[in-house]
MDAnalysis code that builds the backbone (N, CA, C; Angstrom):
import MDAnalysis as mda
import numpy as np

u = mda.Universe.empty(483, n_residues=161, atom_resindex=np.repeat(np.arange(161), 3), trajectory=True)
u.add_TopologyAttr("name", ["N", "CA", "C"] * 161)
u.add_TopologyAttr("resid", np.arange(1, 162))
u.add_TopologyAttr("resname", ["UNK", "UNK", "UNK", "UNK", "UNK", "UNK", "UNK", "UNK", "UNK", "UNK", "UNK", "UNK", "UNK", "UNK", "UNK", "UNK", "UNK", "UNK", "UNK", "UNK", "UNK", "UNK", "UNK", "UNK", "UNK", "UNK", "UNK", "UNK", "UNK", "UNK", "UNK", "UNK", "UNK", "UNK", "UNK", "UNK", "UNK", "UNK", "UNK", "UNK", "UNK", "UNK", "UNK", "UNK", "UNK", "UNK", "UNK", "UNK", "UNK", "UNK", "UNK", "UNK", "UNK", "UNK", "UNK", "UNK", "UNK", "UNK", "UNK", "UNK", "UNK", "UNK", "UNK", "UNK", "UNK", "UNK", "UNK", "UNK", "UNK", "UNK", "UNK", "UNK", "UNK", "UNK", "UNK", "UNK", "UNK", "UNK", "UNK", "UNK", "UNK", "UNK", "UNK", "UNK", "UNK", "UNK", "UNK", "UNK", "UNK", "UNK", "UNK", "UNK", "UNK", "UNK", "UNK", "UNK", "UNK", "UNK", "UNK", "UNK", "UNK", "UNK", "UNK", "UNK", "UNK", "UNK", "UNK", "UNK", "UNK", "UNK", "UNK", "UNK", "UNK", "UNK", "UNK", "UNK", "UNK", "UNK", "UNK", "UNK", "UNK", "UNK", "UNK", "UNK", "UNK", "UNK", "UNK", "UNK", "UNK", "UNK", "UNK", "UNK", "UNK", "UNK", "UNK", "UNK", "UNK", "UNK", "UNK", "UNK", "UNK", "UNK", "UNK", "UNK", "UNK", "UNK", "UNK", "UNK", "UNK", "UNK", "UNK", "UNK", "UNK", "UNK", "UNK", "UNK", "UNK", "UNK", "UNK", "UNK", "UNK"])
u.atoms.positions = np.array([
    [-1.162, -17.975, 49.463],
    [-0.883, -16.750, 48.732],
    [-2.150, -15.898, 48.767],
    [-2.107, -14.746, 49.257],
    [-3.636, -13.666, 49.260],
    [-3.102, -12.798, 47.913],
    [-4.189, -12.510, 47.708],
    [-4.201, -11.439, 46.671],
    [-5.477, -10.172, 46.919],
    [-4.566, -9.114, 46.524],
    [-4.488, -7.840, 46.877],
    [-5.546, -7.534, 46.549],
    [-6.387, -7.061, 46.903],
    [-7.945, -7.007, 46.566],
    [-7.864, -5.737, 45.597],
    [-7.047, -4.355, 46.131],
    [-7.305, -3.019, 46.255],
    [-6.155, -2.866, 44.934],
    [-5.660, -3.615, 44.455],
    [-4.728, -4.413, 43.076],
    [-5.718, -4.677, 41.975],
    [-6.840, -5.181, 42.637],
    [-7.193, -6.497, 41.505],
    [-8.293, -5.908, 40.887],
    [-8.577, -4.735, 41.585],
    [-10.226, -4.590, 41.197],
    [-9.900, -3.481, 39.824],
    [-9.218, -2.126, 39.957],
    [-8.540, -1.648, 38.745],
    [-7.991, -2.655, 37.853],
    [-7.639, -3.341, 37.865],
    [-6.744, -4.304, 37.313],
    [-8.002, -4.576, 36.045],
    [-8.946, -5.587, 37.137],
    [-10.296, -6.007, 35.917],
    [-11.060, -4.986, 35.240],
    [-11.406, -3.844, 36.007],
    [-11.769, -2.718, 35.371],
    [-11.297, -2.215, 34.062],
    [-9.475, -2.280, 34.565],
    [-8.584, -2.076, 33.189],
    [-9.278, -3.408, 32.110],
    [-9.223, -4.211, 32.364],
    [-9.263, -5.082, 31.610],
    [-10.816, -5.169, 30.679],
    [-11.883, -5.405, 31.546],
    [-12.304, -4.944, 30.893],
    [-13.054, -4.010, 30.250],
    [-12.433, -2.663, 30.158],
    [-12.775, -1.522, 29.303],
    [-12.133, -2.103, 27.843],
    [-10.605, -2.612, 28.084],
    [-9.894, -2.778, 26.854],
    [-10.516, -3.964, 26.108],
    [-11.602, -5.147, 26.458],
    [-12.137, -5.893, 26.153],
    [-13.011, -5.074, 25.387],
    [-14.026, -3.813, 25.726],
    [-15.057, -3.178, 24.659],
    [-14.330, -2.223, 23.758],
    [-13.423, -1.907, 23.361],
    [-12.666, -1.109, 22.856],
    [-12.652, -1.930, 21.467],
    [-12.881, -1.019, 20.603],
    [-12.838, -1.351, 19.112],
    [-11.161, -1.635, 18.567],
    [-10.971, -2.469, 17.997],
    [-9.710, -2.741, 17.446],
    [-9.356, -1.707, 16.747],
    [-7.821, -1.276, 16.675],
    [-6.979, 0.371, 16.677],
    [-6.854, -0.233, 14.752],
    [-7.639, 0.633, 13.854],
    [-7.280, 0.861, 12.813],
    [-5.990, 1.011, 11.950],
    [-5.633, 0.490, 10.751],
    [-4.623, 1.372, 10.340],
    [-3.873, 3.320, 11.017],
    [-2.636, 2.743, 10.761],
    [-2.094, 4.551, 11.352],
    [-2.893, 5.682, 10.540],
    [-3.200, 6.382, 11.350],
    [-3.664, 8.174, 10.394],
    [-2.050, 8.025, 9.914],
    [-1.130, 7.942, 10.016],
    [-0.009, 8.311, 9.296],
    [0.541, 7.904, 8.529],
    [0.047, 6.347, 7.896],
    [0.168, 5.627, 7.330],
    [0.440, 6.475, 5.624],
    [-0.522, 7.152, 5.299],
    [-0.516, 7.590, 4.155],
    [0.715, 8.873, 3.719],
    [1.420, 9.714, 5.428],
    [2.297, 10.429, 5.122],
    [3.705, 9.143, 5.009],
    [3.793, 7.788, 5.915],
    [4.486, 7.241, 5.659],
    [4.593, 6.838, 4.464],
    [3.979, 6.097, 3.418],
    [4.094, 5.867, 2.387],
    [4.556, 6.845, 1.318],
    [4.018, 7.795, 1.387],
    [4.460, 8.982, 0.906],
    [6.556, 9.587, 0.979],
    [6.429, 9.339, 2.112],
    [8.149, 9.155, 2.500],
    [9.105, 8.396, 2.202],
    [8.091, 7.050, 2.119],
    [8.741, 6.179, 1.641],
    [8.977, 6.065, -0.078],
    [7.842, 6.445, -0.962],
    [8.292, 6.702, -2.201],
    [9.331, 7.901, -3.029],
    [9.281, 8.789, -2.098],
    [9.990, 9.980, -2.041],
    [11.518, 9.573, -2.082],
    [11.507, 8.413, -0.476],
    [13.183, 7.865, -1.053],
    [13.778, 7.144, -1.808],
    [12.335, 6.417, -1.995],
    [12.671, 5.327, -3.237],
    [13.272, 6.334, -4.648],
    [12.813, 7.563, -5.184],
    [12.512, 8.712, -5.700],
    [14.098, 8.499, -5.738],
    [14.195, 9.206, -4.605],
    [15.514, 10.048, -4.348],
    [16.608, 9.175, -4.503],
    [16.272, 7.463, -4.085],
    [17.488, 6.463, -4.609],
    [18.015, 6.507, -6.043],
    [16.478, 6.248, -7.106],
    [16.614, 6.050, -8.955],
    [17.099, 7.036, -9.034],
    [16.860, 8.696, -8.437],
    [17.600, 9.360, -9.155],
    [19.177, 9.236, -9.118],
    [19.255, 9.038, -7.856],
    [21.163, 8.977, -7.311],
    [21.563, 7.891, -8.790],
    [20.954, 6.388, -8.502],
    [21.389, 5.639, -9.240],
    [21.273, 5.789, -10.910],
    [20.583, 6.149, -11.523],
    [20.266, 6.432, -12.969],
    [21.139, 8.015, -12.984],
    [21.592, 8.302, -12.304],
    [22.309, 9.716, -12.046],
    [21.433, 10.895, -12.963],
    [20.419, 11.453, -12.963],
    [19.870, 12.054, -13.935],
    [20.065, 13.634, -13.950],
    [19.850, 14.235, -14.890],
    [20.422, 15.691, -15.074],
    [19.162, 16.206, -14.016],
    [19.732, 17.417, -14.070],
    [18.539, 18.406, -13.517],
    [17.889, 18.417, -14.624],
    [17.779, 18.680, -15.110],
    [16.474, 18.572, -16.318],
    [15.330, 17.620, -16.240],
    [16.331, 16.123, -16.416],
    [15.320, 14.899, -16.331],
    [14.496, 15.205, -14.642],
    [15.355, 15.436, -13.612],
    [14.943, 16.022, -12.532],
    [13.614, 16.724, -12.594],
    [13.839, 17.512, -13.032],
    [12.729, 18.927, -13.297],
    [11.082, 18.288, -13.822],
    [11.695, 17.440, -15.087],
    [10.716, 16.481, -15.541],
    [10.201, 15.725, -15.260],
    [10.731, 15.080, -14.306],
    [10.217, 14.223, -13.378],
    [9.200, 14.462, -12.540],
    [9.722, 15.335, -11.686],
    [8.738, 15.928, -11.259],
    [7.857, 16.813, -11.586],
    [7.853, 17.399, -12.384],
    [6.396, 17.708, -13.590],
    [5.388, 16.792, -13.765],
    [5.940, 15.822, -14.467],
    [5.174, 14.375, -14.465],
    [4.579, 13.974, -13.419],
    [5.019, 14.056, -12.148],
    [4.131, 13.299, -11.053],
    [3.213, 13.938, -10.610],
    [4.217, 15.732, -10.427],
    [3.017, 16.812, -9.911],
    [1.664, 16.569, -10.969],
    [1.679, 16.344, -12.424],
    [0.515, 16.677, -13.529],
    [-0.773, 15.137, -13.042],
    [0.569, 14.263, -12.478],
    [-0.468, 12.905, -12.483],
    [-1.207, 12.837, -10.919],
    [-0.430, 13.401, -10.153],
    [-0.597, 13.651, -8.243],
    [-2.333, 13.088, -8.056],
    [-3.286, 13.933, -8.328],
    [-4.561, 14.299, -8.245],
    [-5.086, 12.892, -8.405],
    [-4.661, 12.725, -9.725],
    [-5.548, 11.731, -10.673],
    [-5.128, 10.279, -9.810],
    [-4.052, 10.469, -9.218],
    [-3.179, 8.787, -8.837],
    [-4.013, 8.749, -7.767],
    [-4.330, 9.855, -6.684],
    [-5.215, 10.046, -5.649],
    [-6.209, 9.748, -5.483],
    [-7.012, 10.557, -6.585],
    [-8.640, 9.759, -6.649],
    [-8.675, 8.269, -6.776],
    [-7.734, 7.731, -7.814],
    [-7.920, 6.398, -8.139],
    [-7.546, 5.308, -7.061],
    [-6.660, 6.036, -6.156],
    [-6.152, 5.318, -4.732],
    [-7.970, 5.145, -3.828],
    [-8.363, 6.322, -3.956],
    [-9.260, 6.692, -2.551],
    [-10.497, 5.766, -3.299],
    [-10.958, 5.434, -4.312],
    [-12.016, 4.687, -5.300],
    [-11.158, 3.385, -5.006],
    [-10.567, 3.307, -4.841],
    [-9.949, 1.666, -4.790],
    [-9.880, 1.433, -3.155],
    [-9.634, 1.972, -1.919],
    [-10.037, 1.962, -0.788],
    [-11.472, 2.022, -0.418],
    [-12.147, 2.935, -0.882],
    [-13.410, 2.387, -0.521],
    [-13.947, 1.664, -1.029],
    [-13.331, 1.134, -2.537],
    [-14.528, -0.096, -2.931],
    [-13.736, -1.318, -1.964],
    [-12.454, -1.172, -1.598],
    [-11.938, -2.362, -0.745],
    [-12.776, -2.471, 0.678],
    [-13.270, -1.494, 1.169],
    [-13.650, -1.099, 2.514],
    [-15.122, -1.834, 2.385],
    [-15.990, -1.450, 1.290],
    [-17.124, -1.899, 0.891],
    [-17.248, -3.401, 0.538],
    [-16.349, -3.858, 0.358],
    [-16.618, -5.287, -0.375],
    [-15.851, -6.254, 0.779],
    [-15.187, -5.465, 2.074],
    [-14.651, -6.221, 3.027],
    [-15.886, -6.014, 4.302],
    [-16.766, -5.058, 4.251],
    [-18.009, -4.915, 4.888],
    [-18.791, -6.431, 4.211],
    [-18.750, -6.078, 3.752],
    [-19.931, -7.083, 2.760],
    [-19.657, -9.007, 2.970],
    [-18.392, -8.816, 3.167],
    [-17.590, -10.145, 3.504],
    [-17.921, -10.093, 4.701],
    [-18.160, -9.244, 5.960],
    [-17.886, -9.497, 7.043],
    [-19.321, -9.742, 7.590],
    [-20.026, -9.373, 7.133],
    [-21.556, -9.527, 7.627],
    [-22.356, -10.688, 6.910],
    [-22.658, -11.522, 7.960],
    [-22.960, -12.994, 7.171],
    [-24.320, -12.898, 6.900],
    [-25.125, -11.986, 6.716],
    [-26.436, -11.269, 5.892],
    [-26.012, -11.226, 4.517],
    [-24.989, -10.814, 4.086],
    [-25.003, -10.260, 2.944],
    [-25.508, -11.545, 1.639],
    [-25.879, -10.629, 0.599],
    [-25.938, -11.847, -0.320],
    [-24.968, -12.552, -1.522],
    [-24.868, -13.248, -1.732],
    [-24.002, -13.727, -2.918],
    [-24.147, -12.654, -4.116],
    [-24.907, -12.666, -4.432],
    [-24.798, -10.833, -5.722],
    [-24.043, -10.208, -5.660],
    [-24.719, -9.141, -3.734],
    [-23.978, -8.295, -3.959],
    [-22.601, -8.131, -3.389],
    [-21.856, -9.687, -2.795],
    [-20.300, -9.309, -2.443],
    [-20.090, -9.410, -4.507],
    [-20.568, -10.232, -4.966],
    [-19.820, -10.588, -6.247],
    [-19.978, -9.205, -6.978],
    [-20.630, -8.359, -6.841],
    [-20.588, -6.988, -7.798],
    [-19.944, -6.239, -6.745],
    [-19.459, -6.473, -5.788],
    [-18.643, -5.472, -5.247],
    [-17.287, -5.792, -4.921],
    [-16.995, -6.934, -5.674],
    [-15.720, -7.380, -6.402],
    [-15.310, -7.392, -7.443],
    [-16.516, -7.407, -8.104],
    [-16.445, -6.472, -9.956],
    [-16.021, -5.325, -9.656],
    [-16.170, -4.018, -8.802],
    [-15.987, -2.800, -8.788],
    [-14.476, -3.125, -8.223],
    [-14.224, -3.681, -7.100],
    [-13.296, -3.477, -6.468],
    [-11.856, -4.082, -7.520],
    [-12.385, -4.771, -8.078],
    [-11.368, -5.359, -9.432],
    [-11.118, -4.264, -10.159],
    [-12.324, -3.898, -10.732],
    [-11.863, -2.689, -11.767],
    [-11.054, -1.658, -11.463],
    [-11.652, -1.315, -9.877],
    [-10.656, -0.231, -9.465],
    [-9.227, -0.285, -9.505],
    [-8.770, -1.697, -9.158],
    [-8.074, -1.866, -8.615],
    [-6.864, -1.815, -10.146],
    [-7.947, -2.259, -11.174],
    [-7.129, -2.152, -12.523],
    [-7.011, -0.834, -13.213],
    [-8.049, 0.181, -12.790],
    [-7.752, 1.502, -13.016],
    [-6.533, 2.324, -12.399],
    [-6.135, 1.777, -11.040],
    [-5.081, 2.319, -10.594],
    [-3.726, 1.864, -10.830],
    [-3.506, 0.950, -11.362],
    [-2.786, -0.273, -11.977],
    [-2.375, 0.564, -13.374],
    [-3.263, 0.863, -14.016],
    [-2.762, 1.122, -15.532],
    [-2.080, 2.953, -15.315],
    [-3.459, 3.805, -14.494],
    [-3.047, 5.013, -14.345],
    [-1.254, 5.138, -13.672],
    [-0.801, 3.782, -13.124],
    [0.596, 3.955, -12.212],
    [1.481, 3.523, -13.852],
    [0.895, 2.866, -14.503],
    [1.624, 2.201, -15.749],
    [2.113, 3.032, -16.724],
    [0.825, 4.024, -16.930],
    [0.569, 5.085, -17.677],
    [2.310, 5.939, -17.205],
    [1.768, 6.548, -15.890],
    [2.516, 7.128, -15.155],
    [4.159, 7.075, -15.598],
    [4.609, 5.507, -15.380],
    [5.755, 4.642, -15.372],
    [5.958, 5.184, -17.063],
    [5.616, 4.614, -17.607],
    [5.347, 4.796, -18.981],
    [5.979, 6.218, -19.266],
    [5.406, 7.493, -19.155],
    [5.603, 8.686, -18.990],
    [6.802, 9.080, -18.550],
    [7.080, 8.659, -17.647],
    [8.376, 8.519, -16.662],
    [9.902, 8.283, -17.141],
    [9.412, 7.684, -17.954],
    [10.411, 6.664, -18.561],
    [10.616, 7.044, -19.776],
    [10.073, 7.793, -20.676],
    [10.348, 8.581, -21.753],
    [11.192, 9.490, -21.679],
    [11.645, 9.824, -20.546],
    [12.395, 10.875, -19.973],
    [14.037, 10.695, -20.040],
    [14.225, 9.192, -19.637],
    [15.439, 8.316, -19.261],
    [15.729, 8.118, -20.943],
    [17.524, 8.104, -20.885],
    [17.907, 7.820, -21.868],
    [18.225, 6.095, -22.370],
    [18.684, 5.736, -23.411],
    [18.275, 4.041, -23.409],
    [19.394, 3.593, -22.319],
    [20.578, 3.675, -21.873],
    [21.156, 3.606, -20.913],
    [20.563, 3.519, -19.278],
    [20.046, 4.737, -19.079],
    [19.006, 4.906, -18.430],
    [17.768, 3.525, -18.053],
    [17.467, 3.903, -18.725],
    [16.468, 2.764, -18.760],
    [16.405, 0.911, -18.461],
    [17.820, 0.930, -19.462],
    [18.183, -0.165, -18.677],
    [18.470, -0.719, -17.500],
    [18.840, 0.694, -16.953],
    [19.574, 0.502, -15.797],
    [18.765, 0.059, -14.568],
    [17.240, 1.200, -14.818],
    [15.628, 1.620, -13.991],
    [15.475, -0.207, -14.328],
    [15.326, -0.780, -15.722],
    [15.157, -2.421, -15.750],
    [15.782, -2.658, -14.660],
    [16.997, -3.141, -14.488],
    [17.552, -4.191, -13.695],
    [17.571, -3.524, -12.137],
    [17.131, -2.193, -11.846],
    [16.737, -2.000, -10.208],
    [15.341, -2.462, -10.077],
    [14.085, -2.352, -11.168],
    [13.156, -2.910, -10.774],
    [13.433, -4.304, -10.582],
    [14.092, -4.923, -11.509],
    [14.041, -6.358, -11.772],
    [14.693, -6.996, -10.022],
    [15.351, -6.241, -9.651],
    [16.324, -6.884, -8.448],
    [15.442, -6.404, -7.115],
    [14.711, -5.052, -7.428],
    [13.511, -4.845, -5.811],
    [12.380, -5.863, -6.003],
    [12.089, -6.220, -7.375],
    [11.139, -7.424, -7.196],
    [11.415, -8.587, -6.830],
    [12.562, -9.176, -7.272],
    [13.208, -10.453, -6.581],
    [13.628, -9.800, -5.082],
    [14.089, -9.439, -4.553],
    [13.997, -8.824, -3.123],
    [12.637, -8.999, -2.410],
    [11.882, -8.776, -2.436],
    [10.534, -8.621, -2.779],
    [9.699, -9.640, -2.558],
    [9.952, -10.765, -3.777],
    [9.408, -12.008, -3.733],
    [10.328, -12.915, -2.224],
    [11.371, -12.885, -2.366],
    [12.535, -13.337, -1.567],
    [11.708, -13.338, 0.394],
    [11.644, -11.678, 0.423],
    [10.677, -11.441, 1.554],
    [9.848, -12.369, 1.876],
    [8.861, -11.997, 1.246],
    [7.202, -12.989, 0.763],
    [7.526, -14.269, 1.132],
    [8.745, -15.162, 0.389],
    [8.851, -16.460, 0.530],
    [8.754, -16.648, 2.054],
    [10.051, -15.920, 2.697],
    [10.092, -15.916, 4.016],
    [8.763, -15.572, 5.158],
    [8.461, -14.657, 4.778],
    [6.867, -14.610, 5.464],
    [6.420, -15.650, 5.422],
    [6.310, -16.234, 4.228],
    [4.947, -17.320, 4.024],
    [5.164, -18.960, 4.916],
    [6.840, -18.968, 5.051],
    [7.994, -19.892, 5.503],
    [7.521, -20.043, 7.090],
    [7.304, -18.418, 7.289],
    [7.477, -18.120, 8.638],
    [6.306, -18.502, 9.434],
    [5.386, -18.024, 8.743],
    [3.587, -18.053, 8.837],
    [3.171, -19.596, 9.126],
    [4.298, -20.678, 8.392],
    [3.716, -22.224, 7.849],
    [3.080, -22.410, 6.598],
    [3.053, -21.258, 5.843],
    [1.862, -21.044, 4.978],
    [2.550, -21.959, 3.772],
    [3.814, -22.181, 3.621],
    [4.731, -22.770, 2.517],
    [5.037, -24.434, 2.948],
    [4.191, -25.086, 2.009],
    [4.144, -26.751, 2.344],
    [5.241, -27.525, 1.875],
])
């Protein structure tokens, strides 16, 4: 069997350029996807909780007033994640400072946590007690959905003994 010389030599070339090539980051679009994706989630509770235009109106008041604030607390919780996964990755670093940059990255992570709670909270003042119950048992059933997933991942992975 010969092999094609005038084949092979692009071939390794291709190969390795893609060998020095930095591993492809999260999507730039990642953040309009998510965005789309809560929008339909949005657009499901309302169908299902059937809500007036009003509660409508209010609703979105509420998110537009919180938008900013949910933002910053997202982008403070990415970079302390970014920072404290630097810090993990470089076997210089010292025991201190990954551990205080898991104090930050904790806190953040609980600042954005309560500000979404807050949020929820807010949200939900809106819904009548009917209502509300109802927002209960769709959260209650996307979280078992949810976990259900997870199991399977973890099933899938081997990760589940």
């Amino acid at each position: 069997m010969s092999i094609n010389v005038k084949l092979l030599i692009p071939f390794c070339l291709a190969a390795g350029l893609m060998a020095q090539a930095p591993p492809p980051g999260p999507p730039r679009e990642l953040p309009r996807m998510l965005a789309g994706r809560m929008a339909m989630r949005a657009s499901f509770m309302a169908k299902q909780l059937n809500l007036s235009a009003d509660q409508k109106t209010a609703m979105k008041t509420i998110a537009q007033k919180h938008k900013d604030e949910m933002k910053a607390k997202h982008q403070a919780q990415r970079e302390a994640r970014q920072t404290f996964q630097a810090l993990m990755a470089d076997p210089n670093s010292k025991t201190a400072d990954i551990q205080a940059a898991h104090q930050v990255l904790s806190q953040r992570s609980l600042d954005t946590i309560l500000a979404g709670r807050a949020l929820r909270a807010e949200m939900r003042a809106v819904l009548t007690p009917e209502q509300q119950a109802k927002a209960d048992q769709l959260r209650a059933d996307f979280q078992a959905k949810h976990q259900e997933r997870m199991m399977h991942l973890r099933k899938g992975l081997g990760l589940d003994g």
